[in-house]
C-alpha positions in Angstrom: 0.7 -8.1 25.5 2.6 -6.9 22.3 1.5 -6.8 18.5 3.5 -8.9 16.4 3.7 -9.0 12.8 4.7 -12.1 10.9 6.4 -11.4 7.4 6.5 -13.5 4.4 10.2 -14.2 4.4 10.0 -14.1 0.4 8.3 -11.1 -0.2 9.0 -9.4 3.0 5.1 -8.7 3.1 3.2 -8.6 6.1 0.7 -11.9 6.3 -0.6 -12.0 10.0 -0.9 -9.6 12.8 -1.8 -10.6 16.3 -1.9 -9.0 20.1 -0.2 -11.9 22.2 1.9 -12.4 25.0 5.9 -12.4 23.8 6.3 -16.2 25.3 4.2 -17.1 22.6 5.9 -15.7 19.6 9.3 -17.1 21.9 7.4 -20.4 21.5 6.8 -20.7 18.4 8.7 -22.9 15.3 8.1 -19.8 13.4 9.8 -17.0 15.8 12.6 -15.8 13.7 9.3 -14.3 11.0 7.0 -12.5 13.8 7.7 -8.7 14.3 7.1 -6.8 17.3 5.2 -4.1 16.2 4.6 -0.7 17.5 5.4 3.1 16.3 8.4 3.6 18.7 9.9 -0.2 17.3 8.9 0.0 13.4 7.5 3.6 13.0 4.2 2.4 12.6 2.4 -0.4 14.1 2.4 -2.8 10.9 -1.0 -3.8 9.2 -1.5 -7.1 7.0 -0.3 -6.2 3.5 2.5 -3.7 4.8 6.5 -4.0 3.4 9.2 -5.1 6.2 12.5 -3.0 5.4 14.6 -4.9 7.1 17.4 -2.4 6.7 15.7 0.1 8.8 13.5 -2.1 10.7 10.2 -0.5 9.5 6.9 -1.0 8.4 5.5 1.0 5.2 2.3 0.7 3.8 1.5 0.7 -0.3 1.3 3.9 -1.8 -2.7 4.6 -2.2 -2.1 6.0 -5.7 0.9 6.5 -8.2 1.1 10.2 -8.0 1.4 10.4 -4.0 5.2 10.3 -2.6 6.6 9.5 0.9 7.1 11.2 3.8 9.8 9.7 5.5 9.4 12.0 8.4 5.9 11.5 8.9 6.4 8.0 8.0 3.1 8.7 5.4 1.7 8.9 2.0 1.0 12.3 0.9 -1.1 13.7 -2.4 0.8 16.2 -4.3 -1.8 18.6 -3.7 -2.5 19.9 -0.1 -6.5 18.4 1.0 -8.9 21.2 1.2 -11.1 21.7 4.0 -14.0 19.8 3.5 -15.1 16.6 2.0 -13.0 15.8 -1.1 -11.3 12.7 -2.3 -8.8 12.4 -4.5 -8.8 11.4 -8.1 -6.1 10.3 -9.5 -6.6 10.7 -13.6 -6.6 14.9 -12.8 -4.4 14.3 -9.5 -6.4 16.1 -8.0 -9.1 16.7 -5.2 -12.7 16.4 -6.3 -15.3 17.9 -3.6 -18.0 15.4 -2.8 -21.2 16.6 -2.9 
């Protein structure tokens, strides 16, 4: 069984993700817009929402807010301002993180 991600061909956005057997996506009218999926294939196993690059055959996910950049290398969002330990979560009017109480 594999994960497979269908893209929108239009907006290269991921609409569909299922766990089937690769005869199936072979199968289907529709092959040529299903994605295998995993982190060794597309750097991260793709979710429904997620961008196709086609360039570099990758999966990237929205940025959660404006302020946080990309990490190619961990293939991640990250705040630009290191979590404390703790509970916090970020607000993004101070960008900054706010301890929960």
């Amino acid at each position: 069984m594999s994960t497979y991600a269908r893209i929108n061909s239009l907006t290269l956005k991921v609409d569909n993700v299922i766990v089937v057997e690769d005869s199936i996506i072979n199968n289907r009218s529709d092959y040529d817009l299903w994605i295998k999926t995993s982190k060794a294939l597309t750097k991260k196993v793709a979710s429904i929402g997620d961008s196709y690059t086609v360039a570099t055959s990758s999966f990237k996910s929205d940025s959660p807010y404006a302020s946080w950049v990309f990490n190619e290398s961990v293939w991640e969002w990250e705040a630009p301002a290191t979590r404390p330990d703790g509970y916090y979560t970020w607000n993004e009017s101070s960008t900054s993180w706010i301890e929960l109480e």
